[in-house]
C-alpha positions in Angstrom: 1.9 5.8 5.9 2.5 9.0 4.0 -0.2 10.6 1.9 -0.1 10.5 -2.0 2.9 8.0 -1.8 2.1 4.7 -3.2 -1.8 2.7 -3.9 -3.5 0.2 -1.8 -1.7 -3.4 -1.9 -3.0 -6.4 -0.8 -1.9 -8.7 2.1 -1.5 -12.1 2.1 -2.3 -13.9 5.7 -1.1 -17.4 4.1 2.5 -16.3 2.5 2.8 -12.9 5.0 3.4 -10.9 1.3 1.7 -8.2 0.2 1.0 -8.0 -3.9 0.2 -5.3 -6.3 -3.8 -4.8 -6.9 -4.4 -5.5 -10.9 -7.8 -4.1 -10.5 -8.1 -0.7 -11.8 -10.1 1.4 -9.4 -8.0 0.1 -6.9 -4.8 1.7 -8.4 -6.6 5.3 -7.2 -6.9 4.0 -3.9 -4.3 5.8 -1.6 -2.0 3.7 0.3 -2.0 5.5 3.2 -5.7 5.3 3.8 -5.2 1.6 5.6 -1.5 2.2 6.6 0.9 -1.0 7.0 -0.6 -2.0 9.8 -4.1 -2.4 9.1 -3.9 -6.5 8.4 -1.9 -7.2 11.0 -3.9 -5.3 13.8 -7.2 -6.9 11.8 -6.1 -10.5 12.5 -5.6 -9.9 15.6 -8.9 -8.7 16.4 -10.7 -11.3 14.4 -8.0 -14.8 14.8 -10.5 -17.0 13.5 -10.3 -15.6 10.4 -6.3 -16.7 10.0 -5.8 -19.4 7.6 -5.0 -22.1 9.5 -2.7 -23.9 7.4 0.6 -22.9 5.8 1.2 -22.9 2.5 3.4 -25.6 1.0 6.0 -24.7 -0.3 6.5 -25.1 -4.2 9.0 -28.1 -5.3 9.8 -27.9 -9.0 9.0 -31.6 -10.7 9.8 -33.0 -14.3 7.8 -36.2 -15.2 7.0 -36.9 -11.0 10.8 -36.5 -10.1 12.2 -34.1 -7.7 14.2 -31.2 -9.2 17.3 -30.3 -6.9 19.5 -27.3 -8.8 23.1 -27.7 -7.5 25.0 -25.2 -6.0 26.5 -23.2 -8.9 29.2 -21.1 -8.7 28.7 -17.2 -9.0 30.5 -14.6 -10.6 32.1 -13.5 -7.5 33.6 -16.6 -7.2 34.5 -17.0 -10.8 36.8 -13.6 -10.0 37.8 -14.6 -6.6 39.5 -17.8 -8.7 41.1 -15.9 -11.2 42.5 -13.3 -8.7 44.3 -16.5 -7.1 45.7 -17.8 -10.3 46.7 -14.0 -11.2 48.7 -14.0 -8.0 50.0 -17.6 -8.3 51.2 -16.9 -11.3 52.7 -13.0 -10.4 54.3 -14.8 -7.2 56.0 -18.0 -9.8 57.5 -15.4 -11.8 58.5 -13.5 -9.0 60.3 -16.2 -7.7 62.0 -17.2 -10.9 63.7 -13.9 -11.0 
């Protein structure tokens, strides 16, 4: 809402996102001229022209099958696991002693 900040983007009713104009012209376009809440107050005074259906949502195939990723462990837990063996190991020699 602040003048000279940032160019016009472009809302999506179906996905509730708003995207980046590639149109040139429309990169000169201030931002602030429709403020954030332009869309939303113009859906609600015209509701007929909300998209009726949502968008479904994208599930990656590979020859017709379903592609589920597993639940992969992150870095964080990578460290979290060598932190424990660190200690296991600091406590075993501790108790050796």
């Amino acid at each position: 809402d602040e003048l000279r900040l940032r160019p016009v983007k472009t809302f999506c009713p179906n996905c509730k996102e708003l995207y980046h104009v590639r149109v040139r012209h429309a990169a000169t376009i201030d931002g602030a001229f429709y403020t954030r809440t332009f869309p939303h107050m113009f859906l609600l005074k015209y509701p007929h022209l909300q998209p009726k259906c949502q968008p479904v949502k994208y599930q990656p195939t590979i020859f017709g099958f379903n592609v589920k990723y597993p639940d992969l462990p992150t870095a964080d837990d990578y460290a979290l696991q060598e932190k424990a063996k660190l200690e296991k190991e600091q406590a075993e020699a501790r108790a050796k002693e």
